[in-house]
N, C-alpha and C positions, 0 to 999 in steps of 0.2 A: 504493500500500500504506500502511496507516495505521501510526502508531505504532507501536501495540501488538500488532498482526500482525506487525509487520518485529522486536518485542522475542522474539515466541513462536517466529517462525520461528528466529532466533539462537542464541536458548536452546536447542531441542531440537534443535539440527545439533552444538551444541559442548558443551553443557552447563554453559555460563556465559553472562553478561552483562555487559558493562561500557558502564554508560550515566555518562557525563563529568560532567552538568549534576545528579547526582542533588539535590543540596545546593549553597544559594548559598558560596560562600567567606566570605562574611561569615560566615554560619549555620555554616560547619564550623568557624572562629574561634570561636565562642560556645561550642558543642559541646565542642570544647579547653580553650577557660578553663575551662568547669564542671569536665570529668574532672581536670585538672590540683588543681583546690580539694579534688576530692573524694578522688584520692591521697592529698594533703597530709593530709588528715582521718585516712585508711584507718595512714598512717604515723607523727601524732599517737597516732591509737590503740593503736595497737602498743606504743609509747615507754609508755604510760601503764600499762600491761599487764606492762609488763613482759620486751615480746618485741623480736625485732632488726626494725625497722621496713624494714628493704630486702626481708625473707625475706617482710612482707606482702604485696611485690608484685613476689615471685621471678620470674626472667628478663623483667623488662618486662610481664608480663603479670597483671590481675586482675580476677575473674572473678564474675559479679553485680551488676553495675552497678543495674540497674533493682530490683535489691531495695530500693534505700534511694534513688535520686537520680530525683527528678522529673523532668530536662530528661532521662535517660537513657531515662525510659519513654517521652516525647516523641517522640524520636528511634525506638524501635522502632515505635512505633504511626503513625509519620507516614502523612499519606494517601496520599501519593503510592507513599513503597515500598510502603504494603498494596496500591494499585491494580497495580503492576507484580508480585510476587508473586503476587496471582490470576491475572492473565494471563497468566503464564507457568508457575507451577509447580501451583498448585492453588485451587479456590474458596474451599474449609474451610483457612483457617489456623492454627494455633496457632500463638505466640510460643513460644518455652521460655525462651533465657538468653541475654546478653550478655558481650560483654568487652573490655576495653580492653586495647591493645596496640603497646608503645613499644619503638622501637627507637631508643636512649641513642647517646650520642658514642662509646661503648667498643663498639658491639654491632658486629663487625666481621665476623659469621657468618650466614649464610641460614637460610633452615626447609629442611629435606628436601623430595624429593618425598614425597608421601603421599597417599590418599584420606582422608579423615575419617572416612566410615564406619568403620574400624578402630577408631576411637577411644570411639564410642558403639555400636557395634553394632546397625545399623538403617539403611535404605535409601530412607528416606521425608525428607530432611529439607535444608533449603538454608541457607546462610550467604550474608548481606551482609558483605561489609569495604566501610568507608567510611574514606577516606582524609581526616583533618583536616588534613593536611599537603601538600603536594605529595609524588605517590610517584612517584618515578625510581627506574631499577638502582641508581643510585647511591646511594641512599637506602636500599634494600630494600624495593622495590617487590614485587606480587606476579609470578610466570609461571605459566601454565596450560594445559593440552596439549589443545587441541580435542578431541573427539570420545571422551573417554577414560573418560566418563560412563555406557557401558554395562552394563558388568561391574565385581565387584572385582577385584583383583588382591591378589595373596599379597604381603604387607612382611614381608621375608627380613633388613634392611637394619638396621646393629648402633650404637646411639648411642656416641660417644667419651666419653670422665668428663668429666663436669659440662656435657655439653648435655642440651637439652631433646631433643622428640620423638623418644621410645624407639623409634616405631613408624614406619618408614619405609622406604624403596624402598634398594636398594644403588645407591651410585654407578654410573652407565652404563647403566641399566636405562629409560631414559628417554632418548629423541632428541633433545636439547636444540635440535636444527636446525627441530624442530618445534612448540616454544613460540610460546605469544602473551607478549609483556611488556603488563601491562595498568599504564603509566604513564599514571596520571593527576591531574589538581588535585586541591586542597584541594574536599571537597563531593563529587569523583566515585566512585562504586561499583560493584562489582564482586558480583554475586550469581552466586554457584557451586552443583551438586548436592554431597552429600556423599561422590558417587562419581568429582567429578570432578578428575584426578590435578594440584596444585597444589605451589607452591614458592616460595620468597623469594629476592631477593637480600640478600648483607650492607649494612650500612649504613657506607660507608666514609665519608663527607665530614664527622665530625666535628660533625654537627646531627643533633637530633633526630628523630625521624618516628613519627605518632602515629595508630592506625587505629582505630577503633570495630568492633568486630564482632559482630553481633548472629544468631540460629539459629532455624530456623522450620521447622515441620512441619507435613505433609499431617493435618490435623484427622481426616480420617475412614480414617486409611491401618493403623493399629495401635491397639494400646495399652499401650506401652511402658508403664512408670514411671520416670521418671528422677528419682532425688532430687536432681540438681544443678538441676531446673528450680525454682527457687523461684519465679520472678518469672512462670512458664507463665501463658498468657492466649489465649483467645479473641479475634483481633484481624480475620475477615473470616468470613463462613458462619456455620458452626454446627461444633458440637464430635462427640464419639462417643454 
C-alpha cells in the first residue's frame, strides 16, 4: 500500500491524520522564531496604539498570520501538506486562515471537547495543527476521538468566567477510554475534519508549547463568505 492510500485510508476511518515527519525540526525551529518576532511586532503595536499589548494576543492565541508574514504563507502553501490535503480531503483546495497558538508556563487548563464546525458553521473544511514544539499530555498536546467525524453533535457544554471556548461538549459526554493522544515532535501534524470531536491537555510543566494552525476548505463544496478569511487563496485545483 502506498503512502498516500494508507494517508486516505486513515483519514476516512477516523477522521484525522497524524503524520510525525510533516516538518523537519529544524524547519519547525525557524517556523517558531519567525511567529515568536512577529508576536513581538503584533505587541509593539498595540503598546504604540495605545492598547494592553497581552489582550492582542488574548489567551495564547492570534489569528491571521499569513495576512502580513511571509514564512506564515510558506508554511500554509507548503507542497507537501497541499499534496496530503488533496489526497485525503479534496482536489479543489482553498486556504482560508491561520493561527498561532501558545500555551505559556501559566496555561494550566485544556481546550474542551468540541467539533469546530460549531464555530464557523459549515461542514466542508479541515485544520492542520502543526506542532513547533514537542507536544506531550504534558505539555497540552492534542486528543481526538476516532471515528466521530460523521455527524455533528449538539455542544450543550457551559464555559467557566474567563475561559475561552464558549462552545463545547459537557464534561462526560465523551469516552475518554477512547481517545487517541496524538503526541508528537516539533514538525509533526495533525490534520482533522471540522467534524471531528477534539481536545487539549493542560500545559503543566512550566515551558512553553507553541502550535501553528492553519484551515482549509473543499474549493468546490459551498460558498460561504467568511470575513475572517482574509489571507483565503487558491492553493490546489480550481476554485467555485
Amino acid at each position: 500500500m502506498s503512502e498516500s492510500s494508507s494517508y486516505r485510508e486513515s483519514y476516512q476511518r477516523d477522521g484525522y491524520l497524524i503524520v510525525p515527519d510533516l516538518f523537519t525540526r529544524e524547519a519547525a525551529a525557524e517556523i517558531k522564531a519567525e511567529m515568536v518576532r512577529l508576536l513581538d511586532d503584533v505587541r509593539e503595536e498595540a503598546i504604540a496604539e495605545g492598547r494592553d499589548p497581552e489582550r492582542a494576543v488574548h489567551g495564547g492565541v492570534y489569528v491571521g498570520l499569513s495576512i502580513r508574514n511571509e514564512v506564515a504563507r510558506r508554511v500554509a502553501e507548503n507542497p507537501r501538506v497541499i499534496a496530503i490535503l488533496a489526497e485525503i480531503f479534496a482536489p479543489n483546495i482553498e486556504f482560508l486562515s491561520d493561527k498561532i497558538v501558545f500555551k505559556g508556563r501559566g496555561t494550566d487548563y485544556g481546550s474542551p471537547w468540541h467539533q469546530d464546525w460549531r464555530y464557523w458553521y459549515g461542514s466542508n473544511k479541515i485544520s492542520l495543527w502543526l506542532a513547533l514544539d514537542d507536544a506531550t499530555p504534558a505539555n497540552g498536546c492534542m486528543k481526538l476521538l476516532p471515528g466521530s467525524h460523521t455527524a455533528p453533535v449538539e455542544h450543550t457544554g457551559e464555559a467557566a468566567p474567563g475561559e475561552t471556548f464558549g462552545i463545547r461538549l459537557k464534561p462526560g459526554e465523551v469516552d475518554e477510554s477512547k481517545a487517541v493522544v496524538a503526541e508528537v515532535s516539533a514538525g509533526g501534524g495533525v490534520f482533522f475534519l471540522d467534524l471531528t470531536l477534539h481536545a487539549s491537555y493542560p500545559n503543566s510543566t512550566g515551558e512553553d508549547r507553541w502550535a501553528w494552525i492553519g484551515t482549509y476548505r473543499d474549493a468546490k463544496a459551498g460558498v460561504e463568505d467568511y470575513d475572517w478569511a482574509k489571507a483565503r487563496k487558491i492553493v490546489h485545483g480550481e476554485g467555485l
